[in-house]
TIVEX-239112 format. One record per residue (C-alpha): residue number from 1; z, y, x negated. Coordinates in nm, 2 decimals, padded with zeros to 4 digits. Layout:
<atoms>
num pz py px
NUM Z Y X $
...
</atoms>
This chain:
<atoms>
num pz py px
1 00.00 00.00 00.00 $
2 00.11 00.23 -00.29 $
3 -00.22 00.17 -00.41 $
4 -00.42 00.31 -00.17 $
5 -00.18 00.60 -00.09 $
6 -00.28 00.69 -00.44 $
7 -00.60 00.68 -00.39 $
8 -00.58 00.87 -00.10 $
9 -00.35 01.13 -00.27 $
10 -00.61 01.18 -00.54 $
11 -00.96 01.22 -00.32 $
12 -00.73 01.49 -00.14 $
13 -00.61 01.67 -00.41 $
14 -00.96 01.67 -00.57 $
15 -01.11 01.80 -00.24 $
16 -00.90 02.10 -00.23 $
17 -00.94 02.16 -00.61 $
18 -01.32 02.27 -00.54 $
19 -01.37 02.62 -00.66 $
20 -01.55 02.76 -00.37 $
21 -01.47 03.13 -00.54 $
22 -01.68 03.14 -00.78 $
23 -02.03 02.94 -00.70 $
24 -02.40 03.02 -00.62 $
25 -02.60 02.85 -00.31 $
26 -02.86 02.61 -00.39 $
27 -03.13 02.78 -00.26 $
28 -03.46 02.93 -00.36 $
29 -03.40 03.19 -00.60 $
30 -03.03 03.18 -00.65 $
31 -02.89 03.06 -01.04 $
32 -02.75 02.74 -01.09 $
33 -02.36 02.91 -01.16 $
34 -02.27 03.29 -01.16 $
35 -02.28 03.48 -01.46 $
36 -02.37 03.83 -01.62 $
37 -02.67 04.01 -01.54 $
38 -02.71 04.34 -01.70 $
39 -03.02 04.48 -01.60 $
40 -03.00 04.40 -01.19 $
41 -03.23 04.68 -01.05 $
42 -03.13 04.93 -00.81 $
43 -02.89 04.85 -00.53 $
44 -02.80 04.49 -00.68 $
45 -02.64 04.66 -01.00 $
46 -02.31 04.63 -00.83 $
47 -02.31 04.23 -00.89 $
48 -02.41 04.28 -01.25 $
49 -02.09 04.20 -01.40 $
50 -02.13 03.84 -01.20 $
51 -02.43 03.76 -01.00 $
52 -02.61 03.47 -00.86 $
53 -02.92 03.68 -00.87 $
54 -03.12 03.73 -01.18 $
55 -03.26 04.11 -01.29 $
56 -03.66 03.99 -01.18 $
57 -03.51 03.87 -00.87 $
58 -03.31 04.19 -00.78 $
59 -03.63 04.37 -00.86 $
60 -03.89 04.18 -00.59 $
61 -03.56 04.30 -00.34 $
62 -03.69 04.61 -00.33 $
63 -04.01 04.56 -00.28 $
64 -04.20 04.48 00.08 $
65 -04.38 04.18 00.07 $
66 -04.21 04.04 -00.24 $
67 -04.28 03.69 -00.38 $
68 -03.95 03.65 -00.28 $
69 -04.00 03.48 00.08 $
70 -04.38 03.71 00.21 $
71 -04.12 03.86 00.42 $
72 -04.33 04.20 00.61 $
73 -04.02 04.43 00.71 $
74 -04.33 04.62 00.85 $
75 -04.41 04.36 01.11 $
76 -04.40 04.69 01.36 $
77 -04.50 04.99 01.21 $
78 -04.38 05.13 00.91 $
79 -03.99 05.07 00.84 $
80 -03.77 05.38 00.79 $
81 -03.66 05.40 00.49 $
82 -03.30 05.42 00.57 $
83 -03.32 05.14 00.80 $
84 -03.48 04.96 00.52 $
85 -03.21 05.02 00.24 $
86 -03.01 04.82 00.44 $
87 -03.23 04.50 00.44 $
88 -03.24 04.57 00.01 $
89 -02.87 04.58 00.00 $
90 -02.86 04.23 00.31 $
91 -03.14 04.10 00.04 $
92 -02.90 04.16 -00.29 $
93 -02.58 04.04 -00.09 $
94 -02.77 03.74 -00.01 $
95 -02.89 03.69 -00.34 $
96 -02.66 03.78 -00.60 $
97 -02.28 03.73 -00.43 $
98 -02.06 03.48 -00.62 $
99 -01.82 03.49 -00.36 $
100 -01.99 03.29 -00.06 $
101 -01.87 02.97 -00.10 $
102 -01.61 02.98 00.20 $
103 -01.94 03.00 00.41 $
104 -02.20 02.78 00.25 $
105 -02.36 02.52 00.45 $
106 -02.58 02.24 00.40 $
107 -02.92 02.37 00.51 $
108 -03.22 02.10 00.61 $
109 -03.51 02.31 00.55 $
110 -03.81 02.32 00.31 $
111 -03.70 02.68 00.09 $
112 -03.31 02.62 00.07 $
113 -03.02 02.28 00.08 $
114 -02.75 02.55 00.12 $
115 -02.74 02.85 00.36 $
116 -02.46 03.09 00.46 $
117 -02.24 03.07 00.81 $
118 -02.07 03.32 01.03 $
119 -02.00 03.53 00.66 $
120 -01.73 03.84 00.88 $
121 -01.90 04.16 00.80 $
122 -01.73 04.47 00.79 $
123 -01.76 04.74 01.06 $
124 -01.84 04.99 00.86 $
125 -02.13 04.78 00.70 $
126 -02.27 04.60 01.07 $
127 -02.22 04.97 01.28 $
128 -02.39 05.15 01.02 $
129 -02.70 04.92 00.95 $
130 -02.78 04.91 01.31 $
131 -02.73 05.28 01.37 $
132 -02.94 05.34 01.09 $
133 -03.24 05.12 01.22 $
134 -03.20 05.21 01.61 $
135 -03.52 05.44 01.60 $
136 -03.73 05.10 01.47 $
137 -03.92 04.85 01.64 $
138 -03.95 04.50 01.62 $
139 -04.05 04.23 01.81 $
140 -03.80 03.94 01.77 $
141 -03.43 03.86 01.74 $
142 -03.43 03.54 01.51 $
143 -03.59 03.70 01.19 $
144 -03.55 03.35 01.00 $
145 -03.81 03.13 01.25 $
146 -04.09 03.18 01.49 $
147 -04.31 03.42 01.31 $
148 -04.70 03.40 01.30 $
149 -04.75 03.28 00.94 $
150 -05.15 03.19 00.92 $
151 -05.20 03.54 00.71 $
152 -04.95 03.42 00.48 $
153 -04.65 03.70 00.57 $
154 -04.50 03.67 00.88 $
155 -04.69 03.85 01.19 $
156 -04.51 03.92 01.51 $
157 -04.63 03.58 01.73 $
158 -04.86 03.64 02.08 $
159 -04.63 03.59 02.29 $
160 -04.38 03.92 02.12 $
161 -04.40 04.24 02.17 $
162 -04.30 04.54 01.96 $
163 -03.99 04.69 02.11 $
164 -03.77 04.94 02.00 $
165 -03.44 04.82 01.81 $
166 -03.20 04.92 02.06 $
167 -03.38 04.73 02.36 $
168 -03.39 04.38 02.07 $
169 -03.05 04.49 01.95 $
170 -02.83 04.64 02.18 $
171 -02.51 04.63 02.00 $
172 -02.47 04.59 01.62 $
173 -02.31 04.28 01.71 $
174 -02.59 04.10 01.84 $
175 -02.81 04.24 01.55 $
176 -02.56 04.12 01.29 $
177 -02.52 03.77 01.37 $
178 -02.84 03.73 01.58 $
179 -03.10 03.87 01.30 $
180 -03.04 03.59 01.04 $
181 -02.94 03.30 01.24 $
182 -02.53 03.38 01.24 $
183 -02.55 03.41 00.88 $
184 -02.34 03.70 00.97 $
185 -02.03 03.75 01.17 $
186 -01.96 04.11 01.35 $
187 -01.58 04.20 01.29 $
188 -01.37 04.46 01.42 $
189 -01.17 04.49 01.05 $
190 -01.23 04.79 00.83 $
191 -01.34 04.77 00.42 $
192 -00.94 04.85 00.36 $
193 -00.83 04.54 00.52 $
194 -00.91 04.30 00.27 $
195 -01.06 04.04 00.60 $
196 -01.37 04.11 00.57 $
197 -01.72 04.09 00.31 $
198 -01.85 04.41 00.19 $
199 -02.21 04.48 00.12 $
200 -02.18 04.82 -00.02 $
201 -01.90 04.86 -00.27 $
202 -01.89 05.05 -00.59 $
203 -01.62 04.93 -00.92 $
204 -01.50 04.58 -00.93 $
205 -01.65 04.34 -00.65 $
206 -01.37 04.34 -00.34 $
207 -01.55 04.02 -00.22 $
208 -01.37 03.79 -00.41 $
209 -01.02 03.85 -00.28 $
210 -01.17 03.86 00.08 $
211 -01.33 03.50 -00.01 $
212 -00.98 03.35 -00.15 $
213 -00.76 03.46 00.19 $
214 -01.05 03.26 00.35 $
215 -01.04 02.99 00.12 $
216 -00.68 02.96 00.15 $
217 -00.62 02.98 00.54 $
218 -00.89 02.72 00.52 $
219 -00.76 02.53 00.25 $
220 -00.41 02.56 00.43 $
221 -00.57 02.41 00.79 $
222 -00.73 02.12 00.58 $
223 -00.39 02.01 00.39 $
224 -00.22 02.02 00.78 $
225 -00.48 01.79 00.90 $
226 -00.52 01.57 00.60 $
227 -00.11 01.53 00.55 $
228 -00.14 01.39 00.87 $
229 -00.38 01.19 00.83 $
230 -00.20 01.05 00.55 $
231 00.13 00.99 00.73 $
232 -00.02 00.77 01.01 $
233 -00.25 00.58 00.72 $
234 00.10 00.49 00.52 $
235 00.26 00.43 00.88 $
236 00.02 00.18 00.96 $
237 00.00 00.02 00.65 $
238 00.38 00.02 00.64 $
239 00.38 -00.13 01.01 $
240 00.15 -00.39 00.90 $
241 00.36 -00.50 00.62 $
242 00.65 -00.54 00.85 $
243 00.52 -00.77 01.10 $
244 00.35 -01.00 00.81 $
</atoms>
């Protein structure tokens, strides 16, 4: 019995050991580990210090229709420029955070085996991207799936129509977690609360705090769950013993 409570003991303990705080996702452009980058371009210098992103990759960022992913943030009509700084900074955040691992999921598609999950966004960050793109138009909600692709970027399919933001996007809830398939979670905290992921900061990255008081509620909920789990193992293995 002592045996296998060992056993147990140890896959536990080495399941909790996983450093989730300091990882990149295995994805298309993303580095195998985090590390220094000292020439990221424009708004992806903030992760230089530790980045998942490398400097050619925080370049194509900033530029429409990069080699990146084809992606055509002019699908209707020019974007606004201040609408579009926000979809550089979403693009570096995506790209170069070493902080996501709370959130990473497996992912079964062709580009990416890991993708990010309900990440809580700051207010500040959510309310002002969406009040900065509600003069835009676009034709869909999803932006990860559904597009007209035979051009080779994405096209706005038959069946959409270009709409203005506010009409697609009502709230900057439903644009934060509906635009990139709940990659994104709107929150109600504020970028002094430590609960919540930044994608504009300046200085030291706060991410990483926010990632560990994640990491540890979650970490806390799994020992709960996996204590007891342990407890009736050894109680039915003790109970068995008895009556042999």
């Amino acid at each position: 019995m002592w045996i296998v409570v060992t056993l147990l003991l140890a896959l536990l303990s080495g399941a909790l050991s996983l450093d989730k705080l300091n990882m990149c996702m295995d994805a298309k452009h993303h580095k195998v580990e985090p590390g220094p980058e000292g020439q990221l371009y424009g708004q992806c210098a903030p992760w230089h210090e530790n980045a998942c992103c490398t400097a050619n990759t925080s370049t194509e960022a900033h530029n429409d229709n990069s080699y990146l992913y084809n992606f055509n943030w002019n699908h209707c009509g020019v974007m606004s420029d201040k609408c579009n700084k926000h979809f550089i900074q979403d693009t570096c955040f995506y790209e170069c955070s070493p902080h996501l691992g709370p959130w990473i999921q497996n992912a079964d598609e062709s580009w990416r085996k890991e993708r990010i999950l309900d990440v809580p966004l700051c207010k500040e960050d959510c309310e002002g991207w969406w009040e900065d793109c509600k003069n835009d138009f676009t034709c869909k909600t999803n932006w990860h799936k559904g597009w007209d692709w035979s051009s080779g970027i994405n096209k706005c399919p038959e069946t959409s129509k270009c709409r203005k933001w506010t009409e697609v996007f009502p709230t900057p809830k439903s644009m934060c977690e509906q635009i990139w398939s709940n990659s994104y979670l709107y929150t109600t905290h504020s970028k002094s609360s430590g609960l919540c992921m930044q994608l504009w900061f300046t200085g030291p990255n706060p991410n990483k705090k926010v990632a560990e008081y994640y990491l540890n509620n979650a970490q806390q909920h799994q020992s709960c769950a996996q204590t007891t789990l342990l407890f009736l193992v050894v109680t039915s293995v003790s109970g068995m013993m008895y009556h042999s």
